[in-house]
N, C-alpha and C positions, 0 to 999 in steps of 0.2 A: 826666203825662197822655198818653194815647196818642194820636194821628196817625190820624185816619178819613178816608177816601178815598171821595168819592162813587161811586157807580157807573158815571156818568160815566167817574170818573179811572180807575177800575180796566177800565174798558172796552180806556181808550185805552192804559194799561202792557201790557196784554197784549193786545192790537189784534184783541180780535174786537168783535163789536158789542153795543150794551145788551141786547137783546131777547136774545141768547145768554146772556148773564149770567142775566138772569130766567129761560129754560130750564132754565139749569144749576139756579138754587136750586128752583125750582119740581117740578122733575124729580130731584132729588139726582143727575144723570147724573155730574157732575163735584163732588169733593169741595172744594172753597173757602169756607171758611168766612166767615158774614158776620155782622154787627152789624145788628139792626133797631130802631129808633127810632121811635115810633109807625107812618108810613108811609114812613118813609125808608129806606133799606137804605145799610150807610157795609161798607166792608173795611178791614182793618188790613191796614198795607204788610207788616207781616211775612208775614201770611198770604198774600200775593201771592206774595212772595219764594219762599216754602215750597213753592209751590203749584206755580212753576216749575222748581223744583228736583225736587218729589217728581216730573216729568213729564219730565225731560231723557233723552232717547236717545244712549247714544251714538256717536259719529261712525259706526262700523264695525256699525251693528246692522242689522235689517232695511230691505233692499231693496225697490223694488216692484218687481211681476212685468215681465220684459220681452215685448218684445212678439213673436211670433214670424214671423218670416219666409215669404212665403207659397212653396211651392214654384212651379216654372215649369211649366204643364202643358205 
C-alpha cells in the first residue's frame, strides 16, 4: 500500500504554504500530482520527490539581474 501525505505534510516538505498548494491544483500552474478522496486531497511522497527534482536548477544557471550603479552627476 502506498504512503499518502496530507496536504498539510506535503505543504511543510516543500515549505510553501497550504493555500499555494490549492492554487497550484486548482490552477494546474505547477504540475504535482495529487490523490483526491471524497474531500480530502493526500500526495504520494514519490510524487513530491519527482516533483523536486523535475524543478532543480543548477548551481551555475540563471542569475538575477544586478542592479546598476547610479552614475555621479
Amino acid at each position: 500500500m502506498t504512503e499518502l501525505l496530507t496536504a498539510t505534510e506535503c505543504s511543510r516538505r516543500l515549505r510553501v504554504t497550504y493555500g499555494t498548494l490549492a492554487v497550484w491544483r486548482c490552477t494546474q500552474r505547477k504540475s504535482l500530482p495529487f490523490v483526491k478522496i471524497g474531500r480530502k486531497v493526500y500526495y504520494r511522497p514519490q510524487d513530491i520527490e519527482d516533483f523536486i527534482t523535475a524543478n532543480l536548477f543548477p548551481g551555475d544557471g540563471p542569475r538575477p539581474p544586478q542592479r546598476r550603479k547610479r552614475l555621479a552627476a
